[in-house]
C-alpha positions in Angstrom: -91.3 98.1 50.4 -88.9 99.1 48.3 -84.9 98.6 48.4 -83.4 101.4 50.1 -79.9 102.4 49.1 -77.3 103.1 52.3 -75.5 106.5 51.2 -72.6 108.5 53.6 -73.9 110.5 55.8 -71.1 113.4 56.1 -68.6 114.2 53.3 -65.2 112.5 53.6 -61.8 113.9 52.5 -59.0 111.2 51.7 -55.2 112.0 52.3 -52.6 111.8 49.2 -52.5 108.4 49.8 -56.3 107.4 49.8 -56.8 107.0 53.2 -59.6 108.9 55.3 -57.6 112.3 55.7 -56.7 112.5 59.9 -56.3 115.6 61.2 -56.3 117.7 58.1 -57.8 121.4 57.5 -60.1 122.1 55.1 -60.0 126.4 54.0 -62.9 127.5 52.1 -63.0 130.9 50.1 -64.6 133.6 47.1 -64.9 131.9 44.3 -61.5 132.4 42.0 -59.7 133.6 44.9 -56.9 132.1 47.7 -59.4 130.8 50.1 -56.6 130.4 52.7 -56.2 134.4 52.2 -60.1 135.1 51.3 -62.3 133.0 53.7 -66.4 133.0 53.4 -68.6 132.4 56.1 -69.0 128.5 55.9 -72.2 126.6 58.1 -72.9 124.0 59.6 -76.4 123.4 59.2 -78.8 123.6 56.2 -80.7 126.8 57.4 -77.3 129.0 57.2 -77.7 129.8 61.2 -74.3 128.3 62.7 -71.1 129.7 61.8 -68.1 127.0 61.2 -65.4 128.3 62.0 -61.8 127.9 59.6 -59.4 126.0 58.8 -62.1 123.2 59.5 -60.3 120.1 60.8 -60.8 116.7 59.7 -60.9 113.0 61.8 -61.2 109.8 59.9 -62.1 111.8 57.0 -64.8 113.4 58.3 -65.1 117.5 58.7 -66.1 117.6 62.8 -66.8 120.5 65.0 -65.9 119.8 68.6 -65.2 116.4 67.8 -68.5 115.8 65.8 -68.4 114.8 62.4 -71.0 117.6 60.5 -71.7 118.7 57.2 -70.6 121.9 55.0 -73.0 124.7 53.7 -72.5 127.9 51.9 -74.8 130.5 50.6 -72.5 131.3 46.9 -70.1 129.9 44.2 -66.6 129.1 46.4 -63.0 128.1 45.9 -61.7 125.1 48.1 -58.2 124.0 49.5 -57.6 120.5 51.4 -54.1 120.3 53.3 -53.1 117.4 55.7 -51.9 117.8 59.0 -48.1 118.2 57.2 -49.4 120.9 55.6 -49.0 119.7 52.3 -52.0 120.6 49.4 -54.3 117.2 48.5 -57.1 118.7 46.6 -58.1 122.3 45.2 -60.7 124.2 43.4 -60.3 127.3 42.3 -64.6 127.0 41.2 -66.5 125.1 43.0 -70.4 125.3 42.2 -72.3 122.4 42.4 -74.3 120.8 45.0 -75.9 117.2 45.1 -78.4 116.2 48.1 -77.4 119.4 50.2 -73.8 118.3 50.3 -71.4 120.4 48.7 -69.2 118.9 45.6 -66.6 120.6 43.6 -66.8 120.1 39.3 -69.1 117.4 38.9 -70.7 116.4 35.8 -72.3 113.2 34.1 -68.6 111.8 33.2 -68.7 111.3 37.3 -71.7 109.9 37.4 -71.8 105.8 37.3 -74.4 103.9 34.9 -74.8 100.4 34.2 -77.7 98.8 32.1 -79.6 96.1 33.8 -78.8 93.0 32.6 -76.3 89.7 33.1 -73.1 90.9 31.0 -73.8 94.8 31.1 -70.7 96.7 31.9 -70.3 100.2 34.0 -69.9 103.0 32.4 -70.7 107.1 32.9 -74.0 108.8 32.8 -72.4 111.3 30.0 -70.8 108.5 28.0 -74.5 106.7 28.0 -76.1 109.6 26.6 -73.7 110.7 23.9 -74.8 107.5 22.1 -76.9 109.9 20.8 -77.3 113.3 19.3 -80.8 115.0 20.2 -81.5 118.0 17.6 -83.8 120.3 20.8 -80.0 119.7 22.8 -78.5 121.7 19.6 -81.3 124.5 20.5 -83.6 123.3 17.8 -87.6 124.0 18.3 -89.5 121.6 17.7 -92.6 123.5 18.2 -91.9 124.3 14.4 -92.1 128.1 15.3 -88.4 129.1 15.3 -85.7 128.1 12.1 -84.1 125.4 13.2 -81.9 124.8 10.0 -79.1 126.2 12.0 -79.5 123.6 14.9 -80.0 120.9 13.5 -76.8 121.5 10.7 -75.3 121.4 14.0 -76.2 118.0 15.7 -75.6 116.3 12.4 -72.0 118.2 12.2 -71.3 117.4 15.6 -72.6 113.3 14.8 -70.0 113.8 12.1 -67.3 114.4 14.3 -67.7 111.3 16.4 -67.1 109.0 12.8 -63.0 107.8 13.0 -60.9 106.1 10.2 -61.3 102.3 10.8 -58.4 100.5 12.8 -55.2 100.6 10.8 -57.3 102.4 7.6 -58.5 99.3 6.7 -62.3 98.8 6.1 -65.1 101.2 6.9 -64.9 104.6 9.2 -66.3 103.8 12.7 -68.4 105.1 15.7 -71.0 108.2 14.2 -74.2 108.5 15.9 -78.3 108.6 15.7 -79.3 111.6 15.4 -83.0 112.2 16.9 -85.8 114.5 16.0 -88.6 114.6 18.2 -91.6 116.9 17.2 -92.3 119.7 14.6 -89.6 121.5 12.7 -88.9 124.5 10.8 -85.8 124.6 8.6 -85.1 126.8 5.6 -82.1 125.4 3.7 -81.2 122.1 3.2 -79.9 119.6 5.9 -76.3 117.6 4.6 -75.2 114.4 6.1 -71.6 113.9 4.5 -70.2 111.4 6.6 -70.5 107.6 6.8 -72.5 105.8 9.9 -75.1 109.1 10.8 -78.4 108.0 11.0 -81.5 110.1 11.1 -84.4 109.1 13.6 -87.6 110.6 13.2 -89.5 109.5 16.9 -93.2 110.2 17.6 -94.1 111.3 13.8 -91.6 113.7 13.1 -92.5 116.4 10.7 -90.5 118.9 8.9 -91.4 122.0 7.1 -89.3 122.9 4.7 -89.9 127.5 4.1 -88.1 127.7 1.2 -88.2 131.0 -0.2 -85.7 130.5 -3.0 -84.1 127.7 -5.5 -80.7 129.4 -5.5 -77.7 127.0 -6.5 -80.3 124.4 -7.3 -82.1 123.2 -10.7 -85.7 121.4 -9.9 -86.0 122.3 -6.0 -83.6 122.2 -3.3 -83.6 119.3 -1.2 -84.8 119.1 2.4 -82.1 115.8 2.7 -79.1 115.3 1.1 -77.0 112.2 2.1 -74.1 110.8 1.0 -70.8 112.4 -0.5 -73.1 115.1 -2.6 -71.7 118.0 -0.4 -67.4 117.1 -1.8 -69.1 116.9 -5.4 -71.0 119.7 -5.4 -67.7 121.8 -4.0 -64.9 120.2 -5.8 -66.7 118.3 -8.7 -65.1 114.5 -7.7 -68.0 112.5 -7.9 -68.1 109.4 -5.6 -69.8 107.2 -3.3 -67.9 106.7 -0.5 -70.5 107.7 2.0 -71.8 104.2 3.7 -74.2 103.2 6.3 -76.1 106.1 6.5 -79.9 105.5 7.1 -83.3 107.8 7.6 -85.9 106.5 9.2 -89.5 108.1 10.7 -89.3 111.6 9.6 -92.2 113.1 7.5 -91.9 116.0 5.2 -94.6 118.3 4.2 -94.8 121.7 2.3 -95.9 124.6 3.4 -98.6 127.0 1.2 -96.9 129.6 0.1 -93.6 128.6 -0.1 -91.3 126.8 -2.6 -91.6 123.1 -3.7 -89.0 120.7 -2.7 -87.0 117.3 -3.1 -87.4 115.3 0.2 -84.6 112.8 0.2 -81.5 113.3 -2.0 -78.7 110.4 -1.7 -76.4 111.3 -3.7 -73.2 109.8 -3.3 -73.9 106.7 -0.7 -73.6 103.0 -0.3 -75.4 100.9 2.2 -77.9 103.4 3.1 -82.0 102.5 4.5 -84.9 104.7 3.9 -87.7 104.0 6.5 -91.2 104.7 7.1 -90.8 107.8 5.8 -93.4 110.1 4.0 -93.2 112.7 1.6 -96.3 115.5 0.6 -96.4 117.7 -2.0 -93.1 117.6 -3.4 -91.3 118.3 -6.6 -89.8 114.8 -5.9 -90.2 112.7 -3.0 -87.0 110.4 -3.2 -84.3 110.7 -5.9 -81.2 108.5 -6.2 -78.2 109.4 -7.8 -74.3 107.9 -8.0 -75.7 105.4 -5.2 -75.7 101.7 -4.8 -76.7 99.4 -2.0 -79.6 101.3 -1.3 -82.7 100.1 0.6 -85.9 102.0 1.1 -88.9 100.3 2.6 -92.1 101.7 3.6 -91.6 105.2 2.3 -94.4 107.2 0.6 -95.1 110.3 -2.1 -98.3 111.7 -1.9 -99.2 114.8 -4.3 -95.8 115.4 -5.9 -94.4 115.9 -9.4 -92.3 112.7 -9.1 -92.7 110.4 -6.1 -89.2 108.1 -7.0 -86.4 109.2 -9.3 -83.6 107.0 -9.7 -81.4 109.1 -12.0 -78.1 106.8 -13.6 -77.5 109.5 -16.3 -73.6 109.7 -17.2 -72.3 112.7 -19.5 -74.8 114.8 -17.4 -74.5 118.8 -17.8 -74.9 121.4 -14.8 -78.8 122.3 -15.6 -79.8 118.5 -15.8 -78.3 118.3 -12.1 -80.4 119.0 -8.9 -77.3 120.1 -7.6 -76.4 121.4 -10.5 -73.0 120.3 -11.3 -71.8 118.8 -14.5 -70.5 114.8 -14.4 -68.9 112.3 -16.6 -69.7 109.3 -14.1 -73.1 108.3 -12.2 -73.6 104.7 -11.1 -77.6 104.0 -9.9 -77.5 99.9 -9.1 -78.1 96.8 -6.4 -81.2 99.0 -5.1 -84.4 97.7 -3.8 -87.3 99.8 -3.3 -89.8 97.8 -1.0 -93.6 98.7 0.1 -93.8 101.8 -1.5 -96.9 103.9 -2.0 -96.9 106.5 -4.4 -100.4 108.8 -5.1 -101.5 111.6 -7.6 -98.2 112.2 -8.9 -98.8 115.1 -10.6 -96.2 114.1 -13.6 -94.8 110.4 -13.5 -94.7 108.3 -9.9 -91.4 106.2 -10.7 -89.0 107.6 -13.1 -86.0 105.2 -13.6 -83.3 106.5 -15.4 -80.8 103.9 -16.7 -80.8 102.1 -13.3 -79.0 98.8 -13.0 -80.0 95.8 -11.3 -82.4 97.6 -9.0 -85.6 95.4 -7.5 -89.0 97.2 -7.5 -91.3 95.2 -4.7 -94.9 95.4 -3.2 -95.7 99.2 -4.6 -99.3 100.7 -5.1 -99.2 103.6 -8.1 -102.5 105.5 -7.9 -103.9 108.4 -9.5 -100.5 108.9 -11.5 -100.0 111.8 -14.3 -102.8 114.0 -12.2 -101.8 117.1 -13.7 -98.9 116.6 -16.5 -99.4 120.0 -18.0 -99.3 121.5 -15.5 -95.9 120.5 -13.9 -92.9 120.8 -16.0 -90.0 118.3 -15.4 -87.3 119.9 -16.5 -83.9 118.5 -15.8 -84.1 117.3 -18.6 -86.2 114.6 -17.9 -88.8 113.2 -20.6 -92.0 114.9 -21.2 -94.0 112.1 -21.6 -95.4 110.9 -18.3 -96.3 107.2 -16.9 -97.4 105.2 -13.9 -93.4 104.3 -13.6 -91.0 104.9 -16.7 -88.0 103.1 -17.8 -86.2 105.4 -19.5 -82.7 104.5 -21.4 -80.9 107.9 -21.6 -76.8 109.3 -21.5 -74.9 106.8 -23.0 -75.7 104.2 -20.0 -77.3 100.8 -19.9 -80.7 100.0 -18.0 -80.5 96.7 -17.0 -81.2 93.9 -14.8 -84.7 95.4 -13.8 -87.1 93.7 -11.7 -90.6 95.0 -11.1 -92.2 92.5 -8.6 -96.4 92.4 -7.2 -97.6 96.5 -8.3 -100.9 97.8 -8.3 -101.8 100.3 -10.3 -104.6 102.5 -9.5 -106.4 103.8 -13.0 -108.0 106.7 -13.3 -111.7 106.7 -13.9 -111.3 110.1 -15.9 -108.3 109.6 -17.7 -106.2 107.5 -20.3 -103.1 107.0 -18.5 -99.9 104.3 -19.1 -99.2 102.5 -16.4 -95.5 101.8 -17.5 -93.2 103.0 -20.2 -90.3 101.3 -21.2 -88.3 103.7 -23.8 -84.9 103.8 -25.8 -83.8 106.1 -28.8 -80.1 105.2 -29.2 -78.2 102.7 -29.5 -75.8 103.9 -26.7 -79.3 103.7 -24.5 -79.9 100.3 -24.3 -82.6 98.8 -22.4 -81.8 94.9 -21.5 -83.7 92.4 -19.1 -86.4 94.5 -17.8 -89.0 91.7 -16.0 -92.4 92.6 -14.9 -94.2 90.0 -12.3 -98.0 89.8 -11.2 -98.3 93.9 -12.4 -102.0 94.8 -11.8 -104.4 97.3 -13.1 -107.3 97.9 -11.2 -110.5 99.6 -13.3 -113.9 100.8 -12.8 -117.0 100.0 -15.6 -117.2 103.4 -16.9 -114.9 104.5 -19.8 -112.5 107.0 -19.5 -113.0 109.8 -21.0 -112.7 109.9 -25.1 -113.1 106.4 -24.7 -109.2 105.8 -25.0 -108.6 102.7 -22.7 -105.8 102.4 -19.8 -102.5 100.9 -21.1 -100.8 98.5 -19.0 -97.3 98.4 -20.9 -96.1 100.8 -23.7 -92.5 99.7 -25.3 -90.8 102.2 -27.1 -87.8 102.0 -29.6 -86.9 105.0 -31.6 -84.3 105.8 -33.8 -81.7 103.2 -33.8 -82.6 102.6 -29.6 -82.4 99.3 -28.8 -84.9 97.6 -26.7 -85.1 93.5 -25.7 -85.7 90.7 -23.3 -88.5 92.4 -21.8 -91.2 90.0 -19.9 -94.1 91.0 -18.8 -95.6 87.7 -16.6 -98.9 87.1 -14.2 -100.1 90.5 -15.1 -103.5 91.9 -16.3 -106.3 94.1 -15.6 -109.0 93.8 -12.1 -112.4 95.1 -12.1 -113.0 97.3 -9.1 -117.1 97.7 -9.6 -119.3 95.7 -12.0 -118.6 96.5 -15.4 -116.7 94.7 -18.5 -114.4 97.9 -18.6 -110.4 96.5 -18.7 -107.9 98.5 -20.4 -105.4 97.5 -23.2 -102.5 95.2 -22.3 -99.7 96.4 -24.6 -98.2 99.0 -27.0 -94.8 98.1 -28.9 -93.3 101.0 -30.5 -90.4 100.4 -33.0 -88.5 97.1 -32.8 -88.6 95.6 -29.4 -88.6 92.0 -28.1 -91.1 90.9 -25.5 -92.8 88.3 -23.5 -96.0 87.5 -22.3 -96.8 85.0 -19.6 -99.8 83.9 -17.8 -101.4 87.9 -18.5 -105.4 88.1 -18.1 -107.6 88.7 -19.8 -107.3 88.0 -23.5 -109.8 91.0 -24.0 -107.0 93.3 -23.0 -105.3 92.6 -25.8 -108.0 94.9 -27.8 -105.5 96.9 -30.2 -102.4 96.3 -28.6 -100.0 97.0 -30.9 -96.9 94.8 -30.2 -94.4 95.8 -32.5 -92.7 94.4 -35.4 -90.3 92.2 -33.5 -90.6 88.3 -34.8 -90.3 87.3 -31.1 -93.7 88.7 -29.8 -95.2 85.5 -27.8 -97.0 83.5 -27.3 -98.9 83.6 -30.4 -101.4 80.3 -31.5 -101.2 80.5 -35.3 -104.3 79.6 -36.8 -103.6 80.1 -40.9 -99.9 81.2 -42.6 -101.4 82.8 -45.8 -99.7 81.6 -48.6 -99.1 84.8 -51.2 -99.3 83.1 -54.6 -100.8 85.7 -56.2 -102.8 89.0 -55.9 -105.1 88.7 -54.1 -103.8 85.5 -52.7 -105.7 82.0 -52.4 -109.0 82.4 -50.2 -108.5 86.4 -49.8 -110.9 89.3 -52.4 -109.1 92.2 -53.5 -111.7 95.6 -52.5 -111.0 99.0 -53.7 -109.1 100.4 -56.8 -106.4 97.7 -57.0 -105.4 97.6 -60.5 -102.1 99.1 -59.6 -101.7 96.5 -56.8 -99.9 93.2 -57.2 -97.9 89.9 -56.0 -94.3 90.3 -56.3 -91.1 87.9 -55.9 -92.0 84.1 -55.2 -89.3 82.7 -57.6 -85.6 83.3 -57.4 -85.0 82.6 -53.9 -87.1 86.1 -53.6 -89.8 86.3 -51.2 -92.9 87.0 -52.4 -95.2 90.1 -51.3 -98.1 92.3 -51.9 -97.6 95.3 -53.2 -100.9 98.4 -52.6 -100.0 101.2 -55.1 -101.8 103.8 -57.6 -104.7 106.0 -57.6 -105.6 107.5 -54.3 -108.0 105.8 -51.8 -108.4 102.8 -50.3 -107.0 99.6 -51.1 -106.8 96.6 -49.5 -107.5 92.5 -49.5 -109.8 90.9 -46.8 -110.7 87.6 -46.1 -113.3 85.7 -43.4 -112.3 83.4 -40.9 -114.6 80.7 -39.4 -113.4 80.7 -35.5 -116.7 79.6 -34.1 -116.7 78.3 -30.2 -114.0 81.1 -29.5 -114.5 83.1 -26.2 -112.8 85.8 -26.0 -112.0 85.9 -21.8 -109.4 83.0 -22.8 -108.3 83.9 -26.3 -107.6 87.4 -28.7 -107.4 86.8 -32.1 -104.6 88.5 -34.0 -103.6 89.4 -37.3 -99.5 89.5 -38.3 -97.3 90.4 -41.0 -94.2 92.6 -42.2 -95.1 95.6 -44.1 -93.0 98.0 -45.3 -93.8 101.7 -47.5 -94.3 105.0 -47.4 -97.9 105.2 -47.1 -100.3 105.0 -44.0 -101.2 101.2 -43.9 -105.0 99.7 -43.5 -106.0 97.1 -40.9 -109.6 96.0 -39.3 -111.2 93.3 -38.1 -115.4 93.2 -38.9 -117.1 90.6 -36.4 -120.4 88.5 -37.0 -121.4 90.6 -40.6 -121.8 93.6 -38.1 -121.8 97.1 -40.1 -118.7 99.0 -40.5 -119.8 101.5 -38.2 -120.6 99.4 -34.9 -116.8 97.4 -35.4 -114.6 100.3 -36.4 -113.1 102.0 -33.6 -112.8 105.3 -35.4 -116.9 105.9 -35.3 -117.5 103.2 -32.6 -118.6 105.2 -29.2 -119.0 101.2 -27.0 -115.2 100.5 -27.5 -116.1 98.3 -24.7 -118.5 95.6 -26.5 -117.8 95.5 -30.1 -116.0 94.2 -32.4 -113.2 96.8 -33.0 -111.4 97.7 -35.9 -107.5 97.5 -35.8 -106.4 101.4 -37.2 -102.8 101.9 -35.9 -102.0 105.8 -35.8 -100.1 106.5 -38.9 -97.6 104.0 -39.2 -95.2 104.8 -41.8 -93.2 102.0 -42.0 -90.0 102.7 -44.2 -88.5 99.2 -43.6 -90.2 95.8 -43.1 -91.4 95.5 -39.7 -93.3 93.1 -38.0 -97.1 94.3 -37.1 -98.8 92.3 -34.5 -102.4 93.6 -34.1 -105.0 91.9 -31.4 -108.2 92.8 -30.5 -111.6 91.1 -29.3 -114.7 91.0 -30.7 -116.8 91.5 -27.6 -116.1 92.0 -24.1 -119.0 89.4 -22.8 -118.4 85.9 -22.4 -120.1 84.3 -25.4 -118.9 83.1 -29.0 -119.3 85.0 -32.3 -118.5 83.2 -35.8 -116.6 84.8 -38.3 -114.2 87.6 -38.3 -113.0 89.1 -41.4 -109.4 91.1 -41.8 -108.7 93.9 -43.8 -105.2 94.9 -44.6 -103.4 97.3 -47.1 -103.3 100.8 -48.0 -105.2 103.7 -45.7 -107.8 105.8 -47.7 -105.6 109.0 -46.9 -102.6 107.9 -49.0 -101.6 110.1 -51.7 -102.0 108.8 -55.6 -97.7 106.6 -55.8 -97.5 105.9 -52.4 -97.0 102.2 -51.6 -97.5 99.5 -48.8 -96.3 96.2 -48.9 -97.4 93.1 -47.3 -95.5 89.7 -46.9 -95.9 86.7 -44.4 -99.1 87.0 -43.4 -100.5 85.3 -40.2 -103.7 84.9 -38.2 -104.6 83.0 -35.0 -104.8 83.4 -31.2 -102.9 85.6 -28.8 -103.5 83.3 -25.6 -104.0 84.5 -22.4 -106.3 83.8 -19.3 -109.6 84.4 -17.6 -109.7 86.6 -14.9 -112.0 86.9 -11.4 -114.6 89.6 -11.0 -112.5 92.0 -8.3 -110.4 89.7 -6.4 -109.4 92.9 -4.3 -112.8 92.9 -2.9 
């Protein structure tokens, strides 16, 4: 059987001096009153049937009638006075209301109550101090039924977890004590929940949902926020931005919208060092977690399904009032030393990661599917960029993006769409972006084209005006087929003059009219021929088109030479065939490179195997997936010489071709004057690797 535990049987008084009160009265009265002056009827037994009659005496401590030690009942609240036999008061109670096992006790409450945690080393403590190590939202009055607003309760517990944070010992170091504060259900709120203070946690239990009814964006720009943590709160009100908010953390609490009702920001840290994100989810949102003026931040297991962002980590400095969610003008905003682990992010409807000059911030083990679901139809506003990605590096406000690492991604394509799967973007030089490394980045595709024919882009660098993009690697990435199918997608854009990497990226196919720039330190490139320009056309190369205008210029006075395309309008350009027999194209992309310069739209194709014009040129081919293609960039005025690196393959199965022949010079569009010219002209291999039929499978 079990342990039974040996309690008192009667009540016992002690004297002034602790011992068991001898001969002592006890008077008991109304409630509030004299009891000496305003007796009650007190009993002896439990059914209220025997009167005890007053002043009760005591012996050994013990209240006894006719000598016999018995117990105290009464039938209402009372008032109690204990004298010794000197007459002198030892206890009183002006209330007295509770009762405990039919015995009557005066003001007790959990601080009276003993506790001690089972264990070798535990120490004793009270009930009350146990259970304060925690703040419990439903304790507050919160529903969590999800029927009543519970915005006011919950403000409440977290206020109240506030309360319990103290300076550190001496004011040196971090503020101590704070508290958990736990949700337990369903709940309503309708304006957004602030945690200001350092060390309050949030603790979602048992899949914790909240609803966010918001009604109105009022004193917002974007949506409000269901969250915000960190110092946000003192810079909204008295415009000092800081981060001196630490050890805050959120963990198990879901956030969904309701139809019908506004669209929201989930998570806000704004302001905070040292915080966790947790296991967290996020549906429907306008964003699901956005980071500003915070470092130290860890998020792990959080996901953003269905929103216009799913992750915004916004480093903007010089940033006006309407750019702000909070929308309050600042001159300072630090976003670095994050990490964002095991995210999932799904039919964003705009961009899933939007980083905005963040600094040494670690992006690890994320899926990005579906991304850009509906662009047009969600603004960003906030200023943010119109053009939407997979995840966007985006160098804006005066403030470096550096120090970025993108580990292990998987990036869902759409089977409909053309989408990028990341963007990596600067327009000025104050906008640098520096040391941006991309590791084992995957693209997973289906057979079927997308639609238009326009293949999925892995990596699009941009550099506009005088922006200033470099030491960007992209490493162990490529392109998975989901289903059976030579589909794969196109492994990289280079916009402007940018410097980047490739390593170990699969297949060589993917680098079908990838565009890389007009950086000289695009690798790693296999350079088959270095065309020598002796004359026009040069050595081994046939002039086509109206070239009378065109010719070879510099070559002598420490001038180097060039071609230059000029005169009537139409086409003009010089071509020449390559023998590259044995190649196969899952291991190797041929390329074509040079610096151009001009003020016209410049010419460049590839024709495979003899194959007619129309079947290898990608402006009237309609199986971009198996021919040879044709190498047109958009309209690239180039008004300064620029390195063009153009690859492509010549078909998509596994087997060699012979010859492919290039064409480069002046587009058929370009008006009668207008110039190209061509210098330093290369052609070879862009190496990459083979790659396994779905290794996802």
């Amino acid at each position: 059987m079990s342990a039974l535990s040996i309690q008192p049987t009667f009540p016992i008084f002690t004297d002034i001096d602790g011992q068991p009160l001898e001969d002592g009265y006890i008077f008991i009265g109304a409630a509030n009153l004299n009891p000496q002056t305003n007796p009650i009827i007190v009993y002896q037994n439990a059914a209220l049937t025997t009167v005890a009659v007053q002043p009760i005496r005591t012996r050994g401590g013990y209240p006894v009638f006719s000598g016999t030690p018995a117990r105290l009942y009464v039938n209402s609240d009372y008032s109690i006075r204990v004298m010794n036999r000197n007459g002198s008061a030892v206890y009183s109670a002006p209330s007295a209301t509770e009762r405990y096992s039919n015995v009557v006790f005066s003001s007790v409450d959990a601080s009276d109550i003993t506790y001690q945690q089972a264990g070798t080393g535990s120490v004793q403590t009270n009930v009350q101090t146990a259970l304060r190590r925690w703040v419990y939202v439903d304790d507050f009055g919160a529903d969590n039924t999800g029927v009543a607003d519970s915005t006011s309760a919950i403000q409440a517990a977290v206020d109240y977890a506030e309360s319990l944070v103290t300076a550190a010992v001496d004011n040196i170091g971090d503020p101590v004590n704070g508290a958990d504060v736990l949700f337990r259900g369903v709940y309503k709120i309708t304006e957004p929940i602030r945690v200001a203070t350092s060390n309050v946690c949030l603790v979602g239990q048992g899949g914790t949902t909240i609803y966010p009814y918001f009604t109105s964006s009022t004193g917002y720009n974007g949506a409000k926020p269901v969250f915000v943590i960190g110092t946000a709160e003192i810079w909204q009100t008295t415009g000092v931005f800081s981060n001196n908010t630490k050890y805050n953390s959120v963990s198990g609490i879901n956030i969904k919208r309701v139809d019908g009702y506004l669209g929201f920001v989930g998570f806000l840290f704004s302001g905070t060092r040292n915080a966790t994100l947790r296991n967290c989810f996020v549906e429907r949102a306008f964003c699901g977690l956005y980071v500003e003026n915070s470092s130290e931040l860890y998020s792990d297991q959080f996901s953003c399904i269905g929103s216009t962002y799913g992750i915004v980590m916004d480093s903007r400095g010089s940033r006006p009032a309407p750019n702000s969610i909070l929308n309050v003008a600042c001159g300072d905003n630090d976003v670095s030393s994050n990490k964002i682990d095991m995210a999932t992010v799904y039919f964003s409807q705009h961009t899933g990661v939007l980083a905005i000059n963040t600094g040494s911030t670690d992006f690890n083990g994320m899926t990005i599917g579906a991304f850009s679901d509906n662009p047009s139809g969600s603004s960003p506003g906030l200023g943010f960029p119109a053009t939407y990605a997979g995840f966007h590096v985006w160098g804006a406000n005066s403030v470096w993006t550096r120090a970025m690492l993108l580990d292990s991604i998987v990036f869902e394509a759409s089977q409909s769409e053309n989408r990028t799967c990341i963007r990596i973007e600067s327009d000025t030089q104050n906008n640098p972006v520096q040391g941006v490394t991309m590791n084992n980045m995957h693209v997973q595709t289906y057979a079927s084209d997308p639609v238009g024919g326009v293949l999925t882009l892995l990596l699009e660098v941009v550099q506009t005006g005088d922006g200033d993009v470099h030491n960007i690697l992209l490493s162990n990435s490529g392109f998975t087929y989901q289903t059976t199918g030579l589909y794969t997608g196109t492994m990289c854009n280079v916009i402007g003059n940018a410097g980047i990497r490739f390593e170990n990226c699969y297949p060589a196919s993917a680098f079908v009219l990838s565009n890389l720039g007009y950086h000289g330190n695009i690798s790693p490139l296999e350079v088959v021929e270095h065309t020598d320009i002796d004359a026009f056309p040069p050595t081994g190369w046939t002039a086509v088109g109206t070239t009378t205008g065109c010719s070879k210029i510099g070559g002598s006075s420490g001038v180097v030479p060039y071609l230059e395309f000029t005169g009537d309008t139409g086409a003009m350009y010089v071509e020449k065939s390559f023998d590259l027999l044995k190649y196969v194209p899952q291991t190797k992309s041929v390329f074509i490179s040079f610096l151009a310069e001009g003020n016209a739209d410049l010419w460049c194709v590839a024709r495979v195997n003899s194959q007619a014009d129309t079947d290898s040129d990608i402006v009237n081919s309609t199986n971009i997936g198996r021919y040879g293609q044709a190498i047109v960039p958009n309209t690239v005025n180039v008004n300064g010489y620029r390195r063009l690196v153009f690859c492509f393959n010549p078909f998509a199965a596994s087997y060699p071709f012979n010859t492919v022949r290039f064409q480069i010079g002046r587009k058929a569009n370009a008006l009668a004057g207008t110039v190209v010219r061509i210098q330093d002209i290369r052609v070879g291999y862009f190496v990459g690797d083979p790659v396994p039929y779905n290794p996802f499978s």
